[in-house]
C-alpha distance (Angstrom), angle and dihedral (degrees) to the residues before:
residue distance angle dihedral
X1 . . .
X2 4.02 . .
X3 3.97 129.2 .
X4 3.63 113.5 -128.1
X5 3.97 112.7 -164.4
X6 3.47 76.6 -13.6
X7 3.68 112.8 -57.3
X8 3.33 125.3 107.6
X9 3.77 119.3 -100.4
X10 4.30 135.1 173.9
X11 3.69 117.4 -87.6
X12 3.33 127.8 -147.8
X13 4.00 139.9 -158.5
X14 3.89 104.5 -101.5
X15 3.79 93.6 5.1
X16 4.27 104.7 155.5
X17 3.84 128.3 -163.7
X18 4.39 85.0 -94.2
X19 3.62 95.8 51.6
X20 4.04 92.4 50.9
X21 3.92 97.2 44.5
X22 3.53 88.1 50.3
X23 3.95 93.5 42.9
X24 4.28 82.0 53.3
X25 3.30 89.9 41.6
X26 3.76 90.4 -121.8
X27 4.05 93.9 170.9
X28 3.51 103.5 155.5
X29 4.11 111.2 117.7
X30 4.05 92.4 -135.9
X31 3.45 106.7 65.3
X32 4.04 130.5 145.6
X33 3.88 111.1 -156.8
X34 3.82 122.9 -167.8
X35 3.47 132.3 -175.5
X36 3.42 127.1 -151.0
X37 4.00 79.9 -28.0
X38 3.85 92.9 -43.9
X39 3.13 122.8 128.7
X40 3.85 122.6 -131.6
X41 3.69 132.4 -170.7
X42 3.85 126.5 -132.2
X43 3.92 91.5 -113.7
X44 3.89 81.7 60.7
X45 3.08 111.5 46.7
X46 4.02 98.6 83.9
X47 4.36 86.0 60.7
X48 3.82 96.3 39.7
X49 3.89 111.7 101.7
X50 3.67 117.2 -157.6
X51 3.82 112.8 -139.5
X52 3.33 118.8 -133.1
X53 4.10 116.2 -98.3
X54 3.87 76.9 29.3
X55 4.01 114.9 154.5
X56 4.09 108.3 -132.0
X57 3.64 130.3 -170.2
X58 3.98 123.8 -171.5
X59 3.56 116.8 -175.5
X60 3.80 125.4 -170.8
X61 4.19 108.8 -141.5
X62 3.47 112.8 -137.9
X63 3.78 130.9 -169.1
X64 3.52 133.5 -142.2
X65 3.38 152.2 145.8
């Protein structure tokens, strides 16, 4: 099990950053993932594994003015 903007969510052996956002349907192009407060970067998020009990925040950025 892993939290993901802190509810719980199924883990998975193998599971990487891609394979959750598209699980939560997390389309939107500007997105800032951290993992257990690390920072990843779009290019990595297809080769980052989560571990399981792993604490995951997705944030949509959103521009204004």
């Amino acid at each position: 099990m892993i939290r993901v903007n802190g509810e719980q969510a199924p883990w998975r052996e193998g599971m990487t950053i891609r394979n959750l956002l598209e699980e939560r349907n997390f389309t939107f192009p500007m997105i800032a993932v951290w993992v257990n407060g690390t920072p990843h970067k779009r290019d990595e998020f297809s080769s980052v594994k989560i571990p399981d009990g792993a604490e995951v925040q997705a944030i949509h950025m959103i521009s204004g003015g």
